[in-house]
C-alpha positions as CSV (number, residue, x, y, z in Angstrom):
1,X,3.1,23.7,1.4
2,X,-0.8,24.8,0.2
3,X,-3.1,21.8,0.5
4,X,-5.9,21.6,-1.9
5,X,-8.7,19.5,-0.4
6,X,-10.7,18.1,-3.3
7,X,-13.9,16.5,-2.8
8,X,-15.2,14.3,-5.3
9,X,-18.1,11.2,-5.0
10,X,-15.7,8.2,-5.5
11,X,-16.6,4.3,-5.8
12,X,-14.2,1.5,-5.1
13,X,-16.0,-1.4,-6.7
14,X,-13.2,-5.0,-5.7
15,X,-15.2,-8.1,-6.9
16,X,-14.8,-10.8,-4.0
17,X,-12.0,-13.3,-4.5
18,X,-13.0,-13.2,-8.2
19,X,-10.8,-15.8,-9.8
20,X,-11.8,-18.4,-7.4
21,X,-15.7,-17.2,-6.9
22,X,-16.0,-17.3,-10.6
23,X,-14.9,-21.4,-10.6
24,X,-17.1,-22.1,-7.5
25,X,-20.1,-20.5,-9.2
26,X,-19.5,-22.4,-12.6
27,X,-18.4,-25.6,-10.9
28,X,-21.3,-26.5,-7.5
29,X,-18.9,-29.3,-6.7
30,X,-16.4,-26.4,-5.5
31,X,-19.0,-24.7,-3.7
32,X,-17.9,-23.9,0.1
33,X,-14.4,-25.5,-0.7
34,X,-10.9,-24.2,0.1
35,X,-9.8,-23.8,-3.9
36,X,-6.9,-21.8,-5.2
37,X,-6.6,-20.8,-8.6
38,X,-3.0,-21.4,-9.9
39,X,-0.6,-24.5,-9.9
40,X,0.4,-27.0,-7.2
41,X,3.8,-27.9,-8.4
42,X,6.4,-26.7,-6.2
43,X,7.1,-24.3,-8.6
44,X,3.6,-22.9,-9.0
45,X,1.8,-19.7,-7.9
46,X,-1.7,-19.4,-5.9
47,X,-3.6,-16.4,-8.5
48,X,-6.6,-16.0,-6.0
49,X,-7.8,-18.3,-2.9
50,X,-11.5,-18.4,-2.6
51,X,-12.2,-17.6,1.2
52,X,-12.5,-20.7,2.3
53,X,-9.2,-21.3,1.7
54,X,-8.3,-17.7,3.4
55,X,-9.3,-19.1,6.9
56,X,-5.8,-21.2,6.6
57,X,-3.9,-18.2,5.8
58,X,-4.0,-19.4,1.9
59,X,-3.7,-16.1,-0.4
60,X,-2.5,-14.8,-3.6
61,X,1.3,-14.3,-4.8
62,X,2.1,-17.7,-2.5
63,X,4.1,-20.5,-3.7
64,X,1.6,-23.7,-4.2
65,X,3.9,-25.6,-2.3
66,X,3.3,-23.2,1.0
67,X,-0.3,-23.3,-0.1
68,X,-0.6,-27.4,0.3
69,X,1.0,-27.3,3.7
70,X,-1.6,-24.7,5.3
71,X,-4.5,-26.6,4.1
72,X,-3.6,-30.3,2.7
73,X,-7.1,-30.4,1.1
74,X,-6.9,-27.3,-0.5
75,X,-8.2,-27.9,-4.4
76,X,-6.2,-26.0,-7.0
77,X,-7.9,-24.8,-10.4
78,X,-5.9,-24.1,-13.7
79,X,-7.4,-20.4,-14.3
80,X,-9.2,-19.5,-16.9
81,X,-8.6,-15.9,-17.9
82,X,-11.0,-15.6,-20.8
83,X,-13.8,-16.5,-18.9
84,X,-12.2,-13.9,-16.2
85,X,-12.3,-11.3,-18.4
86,X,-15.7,-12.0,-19.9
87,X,-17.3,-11.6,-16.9
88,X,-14.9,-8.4,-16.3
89,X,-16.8,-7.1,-19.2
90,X,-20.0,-7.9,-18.3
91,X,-18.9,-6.0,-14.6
92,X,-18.0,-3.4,-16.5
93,X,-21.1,-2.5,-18.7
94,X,-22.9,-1.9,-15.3
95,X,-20.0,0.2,-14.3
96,X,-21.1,2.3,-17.2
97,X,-24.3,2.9,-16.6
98,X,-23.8,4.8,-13.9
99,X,-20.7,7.0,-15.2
100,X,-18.4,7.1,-18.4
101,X,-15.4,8.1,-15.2
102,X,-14.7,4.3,-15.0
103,X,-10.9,3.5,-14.0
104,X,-10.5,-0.7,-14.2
105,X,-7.1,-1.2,-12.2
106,X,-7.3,-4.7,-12.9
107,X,-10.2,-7.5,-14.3
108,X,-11.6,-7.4,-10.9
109,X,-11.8,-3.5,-9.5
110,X,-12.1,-0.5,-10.8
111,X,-12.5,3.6,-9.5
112,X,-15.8,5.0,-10.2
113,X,-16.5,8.7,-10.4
114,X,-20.2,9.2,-9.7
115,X,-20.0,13.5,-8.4
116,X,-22.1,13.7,-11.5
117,X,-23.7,10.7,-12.6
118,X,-26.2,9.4,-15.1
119,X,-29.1,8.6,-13.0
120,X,-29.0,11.8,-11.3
121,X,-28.7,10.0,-8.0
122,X,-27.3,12.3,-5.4
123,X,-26.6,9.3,-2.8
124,X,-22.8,7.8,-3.9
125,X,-23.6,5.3,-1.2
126,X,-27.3,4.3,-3.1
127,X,-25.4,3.6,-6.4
128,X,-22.6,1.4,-5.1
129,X,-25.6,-0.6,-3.7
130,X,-27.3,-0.7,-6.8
131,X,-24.1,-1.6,-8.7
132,X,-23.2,-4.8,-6.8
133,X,-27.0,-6.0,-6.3
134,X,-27.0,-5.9,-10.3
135,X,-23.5,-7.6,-10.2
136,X,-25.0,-10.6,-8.1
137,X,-28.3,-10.6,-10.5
138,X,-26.7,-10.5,-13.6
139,X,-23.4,-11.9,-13.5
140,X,-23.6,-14.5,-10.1
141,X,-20.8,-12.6,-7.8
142,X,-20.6,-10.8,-5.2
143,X,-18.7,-7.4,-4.8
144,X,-17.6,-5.3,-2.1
145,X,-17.5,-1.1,-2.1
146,X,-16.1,1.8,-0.5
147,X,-17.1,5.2,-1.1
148,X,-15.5,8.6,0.0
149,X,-14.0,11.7,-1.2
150,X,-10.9,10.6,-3.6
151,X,-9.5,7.5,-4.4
152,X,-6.9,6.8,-1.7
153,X,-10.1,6.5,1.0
154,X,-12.7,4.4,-1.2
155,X,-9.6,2.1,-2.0
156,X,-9.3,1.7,1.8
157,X,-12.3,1.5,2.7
158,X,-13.3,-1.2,-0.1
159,X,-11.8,-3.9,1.8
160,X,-13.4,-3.0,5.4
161,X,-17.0,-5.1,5.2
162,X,-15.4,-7.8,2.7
163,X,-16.9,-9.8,1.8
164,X,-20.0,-9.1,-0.1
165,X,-20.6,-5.1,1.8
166,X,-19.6,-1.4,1.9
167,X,-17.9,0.7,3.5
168,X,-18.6,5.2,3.5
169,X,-16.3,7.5,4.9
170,X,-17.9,10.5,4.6
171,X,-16.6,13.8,4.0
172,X,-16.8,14.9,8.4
173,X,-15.8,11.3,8.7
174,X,-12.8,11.8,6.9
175,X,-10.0,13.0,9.2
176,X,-11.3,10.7,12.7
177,X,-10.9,7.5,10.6
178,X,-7.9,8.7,9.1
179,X,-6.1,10.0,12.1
180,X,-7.1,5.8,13.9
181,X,-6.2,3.8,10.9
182,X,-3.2,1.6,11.0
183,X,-0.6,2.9,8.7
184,X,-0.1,-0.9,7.4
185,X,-3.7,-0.7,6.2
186,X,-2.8,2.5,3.8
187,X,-2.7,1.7,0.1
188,X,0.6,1.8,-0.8
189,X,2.2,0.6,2.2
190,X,3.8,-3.0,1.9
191,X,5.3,-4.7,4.5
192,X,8.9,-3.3,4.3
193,X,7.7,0.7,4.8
194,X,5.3,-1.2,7.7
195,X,8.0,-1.8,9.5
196,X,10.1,0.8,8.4
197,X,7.2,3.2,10.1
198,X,7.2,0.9,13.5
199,X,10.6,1.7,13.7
200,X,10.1,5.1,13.3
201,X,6.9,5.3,16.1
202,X,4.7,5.8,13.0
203,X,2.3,3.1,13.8
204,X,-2.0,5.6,13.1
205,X,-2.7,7.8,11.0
206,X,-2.8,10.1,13.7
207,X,1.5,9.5,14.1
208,X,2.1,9.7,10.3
209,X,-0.1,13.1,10.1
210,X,2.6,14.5,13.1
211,X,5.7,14.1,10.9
212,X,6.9,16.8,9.0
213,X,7.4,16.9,5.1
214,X,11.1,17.3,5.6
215,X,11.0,13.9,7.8
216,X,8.9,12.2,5.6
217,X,10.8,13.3,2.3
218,X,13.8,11.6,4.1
219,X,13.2,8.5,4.9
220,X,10.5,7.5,2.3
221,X,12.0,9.5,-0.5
222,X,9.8,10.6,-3.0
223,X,6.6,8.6,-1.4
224,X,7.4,11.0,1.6
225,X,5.0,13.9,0.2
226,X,2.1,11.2,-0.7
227,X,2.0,9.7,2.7
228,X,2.1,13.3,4.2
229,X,-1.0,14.2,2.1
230,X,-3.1,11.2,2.3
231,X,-2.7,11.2,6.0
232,X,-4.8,14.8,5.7
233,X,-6.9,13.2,4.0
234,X,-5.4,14.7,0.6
235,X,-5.4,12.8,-3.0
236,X,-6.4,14.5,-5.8
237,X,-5.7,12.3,-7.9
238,X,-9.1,11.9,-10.9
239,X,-10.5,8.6,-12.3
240,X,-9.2,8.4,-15.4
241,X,-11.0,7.0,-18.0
242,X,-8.6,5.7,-20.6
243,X,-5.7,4.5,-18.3
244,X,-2.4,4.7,-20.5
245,X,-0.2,1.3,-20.7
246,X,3.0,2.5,-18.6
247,X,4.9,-0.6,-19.5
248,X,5.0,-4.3,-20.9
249,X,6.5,-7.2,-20.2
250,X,6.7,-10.7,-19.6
251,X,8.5,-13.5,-17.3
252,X,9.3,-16.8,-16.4
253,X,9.4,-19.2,-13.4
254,X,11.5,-22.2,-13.8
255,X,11.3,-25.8,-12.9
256,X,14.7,-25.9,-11.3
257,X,16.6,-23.3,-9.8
258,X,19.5,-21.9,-12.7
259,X,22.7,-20.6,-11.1
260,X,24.8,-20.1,-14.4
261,X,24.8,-16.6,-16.3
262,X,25.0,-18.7,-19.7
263,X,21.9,-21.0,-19.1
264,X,19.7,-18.1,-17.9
265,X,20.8,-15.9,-21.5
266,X,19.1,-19.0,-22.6
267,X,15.8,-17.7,-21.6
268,X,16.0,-14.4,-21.8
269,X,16.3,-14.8,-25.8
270,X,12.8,-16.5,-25.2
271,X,11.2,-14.1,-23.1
272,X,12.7,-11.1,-25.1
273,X,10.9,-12.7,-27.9
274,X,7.7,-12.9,-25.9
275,X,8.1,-9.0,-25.1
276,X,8.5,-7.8,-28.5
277,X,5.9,-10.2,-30.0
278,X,3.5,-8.2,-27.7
279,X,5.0,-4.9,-28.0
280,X,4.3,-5.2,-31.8
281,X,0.4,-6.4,-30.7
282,X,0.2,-3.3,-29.0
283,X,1.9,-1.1,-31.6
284,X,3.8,0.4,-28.6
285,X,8.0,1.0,-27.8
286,X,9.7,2.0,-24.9
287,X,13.2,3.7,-23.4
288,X,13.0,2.0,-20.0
289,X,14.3,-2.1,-20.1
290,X,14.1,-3.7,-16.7
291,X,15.7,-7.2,-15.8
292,X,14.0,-8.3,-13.0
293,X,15.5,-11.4,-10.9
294,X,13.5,-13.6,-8.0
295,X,16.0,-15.8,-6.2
296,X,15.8,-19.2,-4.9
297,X,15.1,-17.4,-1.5
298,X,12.4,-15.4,-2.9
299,X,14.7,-11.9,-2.5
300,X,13.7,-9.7,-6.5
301,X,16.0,-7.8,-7.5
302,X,15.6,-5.2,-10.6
303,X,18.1,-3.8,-12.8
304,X,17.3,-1.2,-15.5
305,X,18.5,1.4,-18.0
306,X,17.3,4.4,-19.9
307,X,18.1,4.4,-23.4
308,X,18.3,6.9,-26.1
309,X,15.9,5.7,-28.1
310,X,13.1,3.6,-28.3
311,X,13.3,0.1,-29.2
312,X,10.7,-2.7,-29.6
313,X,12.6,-5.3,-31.4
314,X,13.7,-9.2,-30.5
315,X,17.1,-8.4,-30.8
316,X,17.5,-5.3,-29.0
317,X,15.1,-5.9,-26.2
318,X,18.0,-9.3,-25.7
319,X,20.6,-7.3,-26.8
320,X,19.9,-4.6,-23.5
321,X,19.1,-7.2,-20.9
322,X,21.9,-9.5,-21.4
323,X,24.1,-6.3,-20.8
324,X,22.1,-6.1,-17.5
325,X,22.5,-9.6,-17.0
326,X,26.1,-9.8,-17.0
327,X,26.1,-6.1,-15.0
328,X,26.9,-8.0,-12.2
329,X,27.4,-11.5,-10.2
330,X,23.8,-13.1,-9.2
331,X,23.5,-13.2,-5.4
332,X,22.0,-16.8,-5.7
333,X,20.5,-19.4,-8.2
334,X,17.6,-17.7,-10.0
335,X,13.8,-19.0,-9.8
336,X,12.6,-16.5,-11.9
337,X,13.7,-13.7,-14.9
338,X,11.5,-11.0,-16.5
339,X,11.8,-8.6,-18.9
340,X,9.7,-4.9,-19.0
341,X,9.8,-1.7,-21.1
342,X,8.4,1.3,-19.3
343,X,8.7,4.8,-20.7
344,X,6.8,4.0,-23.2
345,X,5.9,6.2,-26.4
346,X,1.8,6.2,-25.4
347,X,2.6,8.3,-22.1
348,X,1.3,11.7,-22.5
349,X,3.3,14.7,-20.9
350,X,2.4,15.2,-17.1
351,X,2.7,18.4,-17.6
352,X,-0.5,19.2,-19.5
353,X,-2.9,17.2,-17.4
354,X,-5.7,19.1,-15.9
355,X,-5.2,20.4,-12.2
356,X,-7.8,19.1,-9.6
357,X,-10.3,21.6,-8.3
358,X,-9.4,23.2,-5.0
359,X,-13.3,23.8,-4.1
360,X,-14.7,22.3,-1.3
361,X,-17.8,20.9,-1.6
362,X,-21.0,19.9,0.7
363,X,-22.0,16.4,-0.9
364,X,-24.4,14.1,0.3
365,X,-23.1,10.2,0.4
């Protein structure tokens, strides 16, 4: 297949454990402490550990039961998301002195495209320094950068001198660090293709970069053609600057554990009613409805459907996923049900988006 090899000045800006770093720096007493933003009940969720708590294995996504029994002193924090996103904005402002090509992925990182910037620096490497030392002057935090050629490598190389550093590939560096990198440390790689790859001897770069398309294409499916790209050190992919909503939902953990069909149509009325009270905020509808399920043992399972038309309403949205509720027996008692709609009317047709540029280029980083 051709390869186009695009070479762009990319910045990976990831604010340091920014939930928890933004309590310890309003609150001294949490200063140096092992805190976890989130809830300690056993049904509750650690949001961010500060990294403190990180040294006990403490992170993000775990149960606050878990959480307590690595580190019994560990100090939980209700989060405070409007403050979050306060200082997100205040992030972001610097962000856009620099360029207007500024992609937030989340409150707490965002792509930069600085190939042509507004300070007419030529040194990517210079402005990521400048960015975060104005980020620790103005807002109190640190933050953490990696810079290279496209996305896939600055988001890599982001998290190599966390906390509070940076991290360059540049453009000769590119296919070495590529070709030595464990695959597990590739964005997009969880922990089920991890050890799907081990399986398969795919363990560097180096290994994934040996496979054919063909090989790839089968057992990873349709990610088989990103991981044989990126492992040339290939995605094209531009920062874009207005990110379109692909979906919108909303979910719920429960107390107990809820084994019965009936009970759990219960709270999907509630949650449907959640969705489409913020489906009418955003003045959005979609085709795709999702029903996703986490079991009692943690296992998610998703069931969805494309429909015809569009819908946005209470009663539909319930309507659709009580259809995929009773679609089949659950596996287990249920700790958790959510509702999405994807396909949504914002999403503008792939088809005219603007191709990347095939030129290489000499820059200096």
């Amino acid at each position: 297949m051709p390869l186009k090899l695009t070479h762009r000045k990319i910045i990976h800006v990831d604010m340091d454990a920014f939930y928890a770093s933004v309590e310890q720096m309003d609150n001294p007493d949490l200063q140096d402490k092992a805190i976890a933003v989130g809830g300690n009940s056993k049904r509750g969720v650690v949001a961010a550990a500060s990294y403190e708590a990180r040294k006990f294995g403490v992170k993000s996504a775990m149960s606050g039961f878990k959480a307590t029994k690595l580190c019994p002193d560990l100090i939980f924090v209700k989060p405070r998301f409007d403050r979050y996103k306060k200082l997100s904005q205040r992030i972001r402002r610097i962000f856009f002195e620099y360029t207007d090509l500024v992609e937030p992925l989340s409150l707490d990182e965002a792509y930069l495209d600085v190939t042509h910037n507004k300070k007419g620096q030529p040194s990517a490497s210079k402005i990521a320094e400048e960015i975060r030392r104005k980020i620790k002057s103005q807002v109190g935090l640190n933050a953490s950068a990696g810079i290279s050629i496209n996305k896939f490598l600055a988001k890599v190389a982001s998290d190599i001198n966390k906390p509070n550093g940076q991290k360059t590939i540049l453009p000769e560096e590119v296919e070495e660090f590529i070709e030595q990198l464990d695959v597990r440390f590739f964005y997009g790689v969880g922990k089920v293709t991890q050890e799907k790859m081990y399986r398969l001897g795919i363990f560097t770069g180096k290994d994934l970069k040996e496979k054919s398309l063909g090989f790839l294409k089968e057992h990873f499916g349709k990610s088989g053609k990103y991981y044989y790209l990126v492992s040339r050190g290939i995605h094209n992919s531009p920062v874009k600057a207005e990110r379109t909503r692909k979906s919108l939902g909303a979910e719920r953990t429960f107390s107990d554990n809820i084994s019965s069909e009936v009970f759990l149509s219960e709270r999907l009325k509630q949650i449907a009613h959640e969705v489409a009270k913020r489906m009418k905020k955003q003045d959005v509808a979609g085709k795709t409805i999702t029903l996703k399920i986490k079991y009692s043992n943690f296992e998610v399972q998703t069931r969805s459907k494309t429909l015809k038309l569009y819908i946005s309403s209470e009663e539909l949205i319930f309507e659709k996923t009580k259809d995929l509720l009773y679609q089949e027996k659950l596996k287990d008692s249920v700790r958790l049900i959510g509702i999405s709609l994807s396909n949504l009317n914002t999403e503008k047709d792939s088809l005219h988006a603007s191709k990347p540029i095939s030129a290489q280029l000499k820059l200096k980083f």
